[in-house]
C-alpha positions as a LaTeX table, in Angstrom:
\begin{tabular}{lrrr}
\hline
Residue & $x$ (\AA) & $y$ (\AA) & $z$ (\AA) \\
\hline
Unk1 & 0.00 & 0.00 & 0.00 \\
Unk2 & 1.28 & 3.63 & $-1.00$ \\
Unk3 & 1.59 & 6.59 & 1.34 \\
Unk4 & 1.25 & 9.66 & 0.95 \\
Unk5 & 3.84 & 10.98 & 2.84 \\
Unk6 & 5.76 & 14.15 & 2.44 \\
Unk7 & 8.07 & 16.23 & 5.16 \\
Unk8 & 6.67 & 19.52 & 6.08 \\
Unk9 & 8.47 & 22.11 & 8.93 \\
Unk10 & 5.94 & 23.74 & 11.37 \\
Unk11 & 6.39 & 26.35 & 14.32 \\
Unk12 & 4.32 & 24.66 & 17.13 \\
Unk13 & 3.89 & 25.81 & 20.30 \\
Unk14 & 5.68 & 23.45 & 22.49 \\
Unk15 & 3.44 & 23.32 & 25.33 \\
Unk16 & 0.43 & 22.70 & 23.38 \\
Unk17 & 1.64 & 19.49 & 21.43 \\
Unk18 & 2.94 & 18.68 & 24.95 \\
Unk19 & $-0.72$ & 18.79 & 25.97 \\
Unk20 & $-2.13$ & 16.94 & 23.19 \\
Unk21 & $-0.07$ & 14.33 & 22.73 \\
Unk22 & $-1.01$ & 13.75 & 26.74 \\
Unk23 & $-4.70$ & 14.49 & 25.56 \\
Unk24 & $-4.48$ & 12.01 & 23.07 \\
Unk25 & $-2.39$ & 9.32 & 24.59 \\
Unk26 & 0.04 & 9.67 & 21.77 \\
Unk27 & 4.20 & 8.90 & 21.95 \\
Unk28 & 5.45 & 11.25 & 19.87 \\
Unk29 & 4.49 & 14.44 & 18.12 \\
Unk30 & 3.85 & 12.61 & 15.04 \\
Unk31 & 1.26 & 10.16 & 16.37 \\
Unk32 & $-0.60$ & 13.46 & 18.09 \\
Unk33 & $-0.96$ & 15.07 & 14.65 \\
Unk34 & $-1.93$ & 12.29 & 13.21 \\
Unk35 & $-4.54$ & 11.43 & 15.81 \\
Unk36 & $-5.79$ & 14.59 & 15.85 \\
Unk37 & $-6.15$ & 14.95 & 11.79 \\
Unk38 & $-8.39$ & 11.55 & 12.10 \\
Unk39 & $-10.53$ & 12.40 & 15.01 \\
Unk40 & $-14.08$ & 13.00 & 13.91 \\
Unk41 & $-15.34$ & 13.80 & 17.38 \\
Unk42 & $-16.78$ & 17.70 & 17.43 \\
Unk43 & $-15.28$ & 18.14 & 21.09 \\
Unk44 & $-11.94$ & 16.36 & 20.82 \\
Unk45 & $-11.42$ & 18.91 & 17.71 \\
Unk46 & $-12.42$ & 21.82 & 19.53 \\
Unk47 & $-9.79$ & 21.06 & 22.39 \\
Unk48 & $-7.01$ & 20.26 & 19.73 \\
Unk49 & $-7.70$ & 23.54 & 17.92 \\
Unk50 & $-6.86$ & 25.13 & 20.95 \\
Unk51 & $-4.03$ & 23.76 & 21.58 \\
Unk52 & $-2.65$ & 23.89 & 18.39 \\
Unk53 & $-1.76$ & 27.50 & 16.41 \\
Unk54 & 0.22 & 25.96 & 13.30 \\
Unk55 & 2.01 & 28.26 & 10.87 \\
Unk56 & 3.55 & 27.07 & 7.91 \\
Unk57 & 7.12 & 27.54 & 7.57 \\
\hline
\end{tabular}
């Protein structure tokens, strides 16, 4: 099965992916984005979207 995967940089605030990943029950930064991006529960995305501010780089 192919992937779609491609590297992107991002300025996160360090705190807040601390707080998800907890949140989430995640390992590493990776797994809490990726959790997050598959969630489809309306309250678990309002808490991430508060804890996230992600800016492009």
């Amino acid at each position: 099965m192919k992937t779609n995967l491609k590297r992107k940089n991002y300025y996160l605030d360090e705190r807040k992916i601390k707080r998800a990943k907890t949140i989430l029950g995640a390992r590493t930064e990776t797994q809490a984005i990726n959790a997050a991006s598959k969630r489809d529960d309306f309250m678990l995305l309002q808490k991430i979207r508060r804890f996230f501010l992600i800016v492009v780089h």
